[in-house]
N, C-alpha and C positions, 0 to 999 in steps of 0.2 A: 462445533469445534472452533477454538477462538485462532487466529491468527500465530503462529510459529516466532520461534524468535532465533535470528542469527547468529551466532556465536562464535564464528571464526573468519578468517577469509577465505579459505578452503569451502566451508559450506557457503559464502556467498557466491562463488565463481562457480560452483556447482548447481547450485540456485537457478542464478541469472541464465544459465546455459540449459537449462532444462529442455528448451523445446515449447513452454508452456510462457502464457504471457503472466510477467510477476509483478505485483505491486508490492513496494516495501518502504513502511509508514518507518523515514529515520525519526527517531524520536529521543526525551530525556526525563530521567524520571523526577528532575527538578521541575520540571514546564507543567504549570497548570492544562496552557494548553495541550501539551501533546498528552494528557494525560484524560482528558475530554474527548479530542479527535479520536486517540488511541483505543478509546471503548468503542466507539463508533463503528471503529474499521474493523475491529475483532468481532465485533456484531454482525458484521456483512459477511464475514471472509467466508462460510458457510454456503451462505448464496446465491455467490459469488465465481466458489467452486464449481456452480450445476454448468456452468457456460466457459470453462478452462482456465479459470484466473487463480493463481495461490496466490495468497496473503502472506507477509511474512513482516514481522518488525526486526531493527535495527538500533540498540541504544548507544546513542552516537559519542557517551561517552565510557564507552569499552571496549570499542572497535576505532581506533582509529585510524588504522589499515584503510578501512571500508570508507567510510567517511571522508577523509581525502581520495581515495578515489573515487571516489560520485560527486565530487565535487559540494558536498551538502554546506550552505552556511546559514539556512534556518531551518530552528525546529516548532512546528513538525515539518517537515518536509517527506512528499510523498512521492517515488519514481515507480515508472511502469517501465520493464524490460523486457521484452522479446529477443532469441536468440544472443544473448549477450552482450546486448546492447541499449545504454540507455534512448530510450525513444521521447519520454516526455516526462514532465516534472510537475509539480505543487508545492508553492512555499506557502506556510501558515496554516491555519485553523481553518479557515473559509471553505465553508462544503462544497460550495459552485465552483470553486475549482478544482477540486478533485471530481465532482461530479464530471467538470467539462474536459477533465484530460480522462475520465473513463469512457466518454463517450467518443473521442478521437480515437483510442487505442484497442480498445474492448470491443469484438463482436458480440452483438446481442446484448448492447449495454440497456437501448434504449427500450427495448422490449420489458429487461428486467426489472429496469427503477421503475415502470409502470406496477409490475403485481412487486415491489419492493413498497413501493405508495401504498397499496391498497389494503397489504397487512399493516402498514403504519397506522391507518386510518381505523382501521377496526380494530385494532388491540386496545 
């Protein structure tokens, strides 16, 4: 199942408050990049679920409720939120830092990008 998409700001303040740690890729469907990154992370969000993490995108120019308040000024930009709160961020395309803010914030990150590697490898 590929990553969810946000659509109001009611669903993100419902989101972000879940209880559950959330990643949500702001993105634009003009941006090559975010349109790169964005398969990427729709790819994982599966995965990603076995260990508590929803996935969710945000297209930053239909929300702009949401957008200003997360502070986003590039896209793709990537936040992880716990209890309703942003905790850490990712500007750009660059996978080492989304990698290195899932491994701050994510239990069991690093256990997982290992057998995430290992299908990579054999596919």
């Amino acid at each position: 199942m590929p990553s969810s998409s946000i659509n109001s700001p009611q669903d993100f303040t419902k989101i972000i408050n879940s209880g559950r740690v959330v990643i949500i890729d702001f993105h634009a469907d003009w941006s090559g990049w975010s349109q790169y990154s964005g398969q990427r992370f729709s790819d994982q969000s599966d995965t990603f679920k076995r260990i508590g993490v929803d996935f969710y995108r945000v297209n930053v120019d239909e929300l702009d409720d949401i957008v200003m308040e997360a502070d986003v000024r590039v896209v793709p930009t990537f936040m992880v939120f716990k209890d309703g709160k942003k905790v850490g961020y990712a500007e750009g395309v660059d996978t080492g830092n989304l990698h290195k803010l899932m491994g701050q914030h994510v239990a069991g990150w690093t256990a997982l990008t290992s057998v995430v590697r290992k299908d990579v490898k054999t596919a």
